[in-house]
RODO-2510 file (C-alpha; in nm, 4 decimals, decimal comma):
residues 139
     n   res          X          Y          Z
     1     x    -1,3599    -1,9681     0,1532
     2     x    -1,0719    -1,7859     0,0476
     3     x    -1,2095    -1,3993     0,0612
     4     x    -0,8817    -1,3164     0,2842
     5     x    -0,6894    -1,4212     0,0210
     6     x    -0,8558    -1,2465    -0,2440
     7     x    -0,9034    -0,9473    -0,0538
     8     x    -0,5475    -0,9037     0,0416
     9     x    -0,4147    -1,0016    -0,3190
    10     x    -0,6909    -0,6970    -0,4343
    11     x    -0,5593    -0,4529    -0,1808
    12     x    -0,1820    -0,5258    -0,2120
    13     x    -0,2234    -0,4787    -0,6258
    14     x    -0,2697    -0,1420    -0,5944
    15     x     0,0752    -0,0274    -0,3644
    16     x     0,2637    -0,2948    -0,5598
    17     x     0,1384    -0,1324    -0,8909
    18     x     0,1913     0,2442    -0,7662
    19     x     0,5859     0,1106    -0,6721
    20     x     0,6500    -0,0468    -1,0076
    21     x     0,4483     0,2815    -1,1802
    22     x     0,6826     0,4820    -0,9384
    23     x     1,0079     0,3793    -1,0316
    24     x     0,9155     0,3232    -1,4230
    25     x     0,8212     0,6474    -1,4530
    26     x     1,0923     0,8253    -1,2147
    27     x     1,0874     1,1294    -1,3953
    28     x     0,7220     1,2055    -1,4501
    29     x     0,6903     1,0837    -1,0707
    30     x     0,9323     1,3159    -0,9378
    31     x     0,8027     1,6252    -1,1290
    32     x     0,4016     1,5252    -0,9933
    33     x     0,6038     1,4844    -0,6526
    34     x     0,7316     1,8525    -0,6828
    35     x     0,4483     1,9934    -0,8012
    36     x     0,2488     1,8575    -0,5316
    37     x     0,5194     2,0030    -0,2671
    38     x     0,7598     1,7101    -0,2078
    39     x     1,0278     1,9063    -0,2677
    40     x     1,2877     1,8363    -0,0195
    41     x     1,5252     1,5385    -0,1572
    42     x     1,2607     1,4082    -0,4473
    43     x     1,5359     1,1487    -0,5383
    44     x     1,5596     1,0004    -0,1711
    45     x     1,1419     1,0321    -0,0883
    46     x     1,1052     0,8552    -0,4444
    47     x     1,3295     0,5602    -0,3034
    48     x     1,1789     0,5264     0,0119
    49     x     0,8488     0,5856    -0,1072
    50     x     0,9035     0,3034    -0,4066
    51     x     1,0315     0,0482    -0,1208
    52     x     0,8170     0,1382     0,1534
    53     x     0,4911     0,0077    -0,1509
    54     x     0,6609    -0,2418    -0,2361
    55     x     0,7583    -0,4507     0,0700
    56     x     0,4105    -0,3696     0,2515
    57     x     0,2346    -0,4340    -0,0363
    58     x     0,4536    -0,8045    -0,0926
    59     x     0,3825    -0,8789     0,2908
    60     x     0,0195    -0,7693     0,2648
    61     x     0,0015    -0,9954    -0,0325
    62     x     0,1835    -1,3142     0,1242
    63     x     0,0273    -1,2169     0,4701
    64     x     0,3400    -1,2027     0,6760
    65     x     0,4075    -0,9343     0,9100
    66     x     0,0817    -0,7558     0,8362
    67     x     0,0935    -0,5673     1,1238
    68     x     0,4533    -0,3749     1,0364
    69     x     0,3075    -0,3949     0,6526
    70     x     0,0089    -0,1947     0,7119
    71     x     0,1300    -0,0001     0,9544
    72     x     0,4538     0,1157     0,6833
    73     x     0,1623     0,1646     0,4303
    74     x    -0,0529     0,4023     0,6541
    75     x     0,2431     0,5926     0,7497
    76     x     0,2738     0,6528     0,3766
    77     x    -0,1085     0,6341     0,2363
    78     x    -0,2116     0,8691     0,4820
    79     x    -0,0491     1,1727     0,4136
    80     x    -0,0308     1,1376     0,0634
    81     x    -0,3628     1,1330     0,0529
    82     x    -0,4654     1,4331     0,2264
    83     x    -0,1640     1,6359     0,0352
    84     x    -0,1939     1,5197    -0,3269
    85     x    -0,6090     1,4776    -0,3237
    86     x    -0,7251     1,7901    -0,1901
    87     x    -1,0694     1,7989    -0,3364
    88     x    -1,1406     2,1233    -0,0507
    89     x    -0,9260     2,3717    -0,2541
    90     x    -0,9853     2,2209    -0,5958
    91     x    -1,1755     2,4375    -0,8582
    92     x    -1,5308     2,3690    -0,9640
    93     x    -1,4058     2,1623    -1,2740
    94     x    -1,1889     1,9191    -1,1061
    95     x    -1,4025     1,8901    -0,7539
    96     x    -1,5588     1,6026    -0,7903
    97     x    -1,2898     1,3721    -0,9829
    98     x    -1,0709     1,4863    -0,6560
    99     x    -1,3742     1,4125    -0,4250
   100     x    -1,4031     1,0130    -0,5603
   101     x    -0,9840     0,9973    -0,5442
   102     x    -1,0069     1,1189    -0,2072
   103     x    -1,2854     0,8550    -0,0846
   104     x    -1,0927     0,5537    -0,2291
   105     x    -0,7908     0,6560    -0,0816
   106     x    -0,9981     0,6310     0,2397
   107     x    -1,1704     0,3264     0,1544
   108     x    -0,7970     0,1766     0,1046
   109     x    -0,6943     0,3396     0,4594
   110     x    -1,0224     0,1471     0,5967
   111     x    -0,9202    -0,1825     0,4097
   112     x    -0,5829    -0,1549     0,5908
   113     x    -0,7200    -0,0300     0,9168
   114     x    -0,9407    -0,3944     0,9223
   115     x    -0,6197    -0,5993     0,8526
   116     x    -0,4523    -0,4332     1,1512
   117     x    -0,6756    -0,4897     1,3792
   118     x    -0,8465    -0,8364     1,2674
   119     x    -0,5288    -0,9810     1,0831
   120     x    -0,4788    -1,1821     0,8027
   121     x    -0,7294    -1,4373     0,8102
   122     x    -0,6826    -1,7936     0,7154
   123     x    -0,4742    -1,7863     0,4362
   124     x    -0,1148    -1,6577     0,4976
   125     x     0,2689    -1,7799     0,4567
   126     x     0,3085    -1,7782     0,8166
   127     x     0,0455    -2,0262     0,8390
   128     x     0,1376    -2,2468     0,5774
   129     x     0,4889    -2,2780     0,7015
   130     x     0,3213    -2,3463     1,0433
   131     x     0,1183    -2,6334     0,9221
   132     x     0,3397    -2,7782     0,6338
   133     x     0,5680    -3,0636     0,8906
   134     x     0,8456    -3,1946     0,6794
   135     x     0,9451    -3,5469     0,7665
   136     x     1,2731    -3,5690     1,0536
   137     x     1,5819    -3,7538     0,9038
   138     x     1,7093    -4,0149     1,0865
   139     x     2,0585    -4,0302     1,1889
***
């Protein structure tokens, strides 16, 4: 059926939501971004961060490129991950909350992992284009 679809349009809602949550909220983002120790240029990581969401997560959506899509949103899923949800070092009270952040992150970085190395599936722009033959004029 169409589960590729629907499972790309799931995982893609998420970076395409953190990039428009990102650049709404600039200031609260850049503050969380210090705090968490992103200190160096929070303007310029806040850009590329915002851009790098949103064009993997609108080619993960549309299905084009998915390997340079997934591969731009490991680069930046991965470490943020590890450095914002570090449920090792958090205190007793806030543990587990950081614990179930953690594993969806990695449940997301598993999601992507599949795409890159089984693709798409069915449903993508690249094959629509491929299939869709517009008629040749005649001269």
């Amino acid at each position: 059926m169409f589960f590729d679809l629907i499972s790309r349009v799931f995982l893609s809602a998420i970076f395409l939501f953190e990039s428009y949550s990102s650049v709404k909220h600039m200031s609260r983002t850049k503050a969380t971004m210090i705090e968490y120790g992103f200190q160096w240029n929070p303007d310029l990581l806040l850009y590329i961060a915002s851009f790098v969401l949103l064009v993997g997560g609108i080619f993960l959506l549309i299905g084009y490129r998915s390997g340079f899509a997934v591969t731009l949103l490991l680069i930046y899923w991965v470490p943020v991950t590890f450095m914002v949800y570090q449920f090792w070092n958090a205190p007793e009270g806030t543990k587990n909350i950081q614990t179930v952040n953690f594993l969806k992150n990695i449940a997301i970085i598993g999601g992507l992992m599949h795409i890159l190395i089984h693709g798409v599936g069915k449903y993508s722009i690249r094959r629509f284009f491929g299939m869709v033959k517009l008629p040749k004029e005649k001269w």
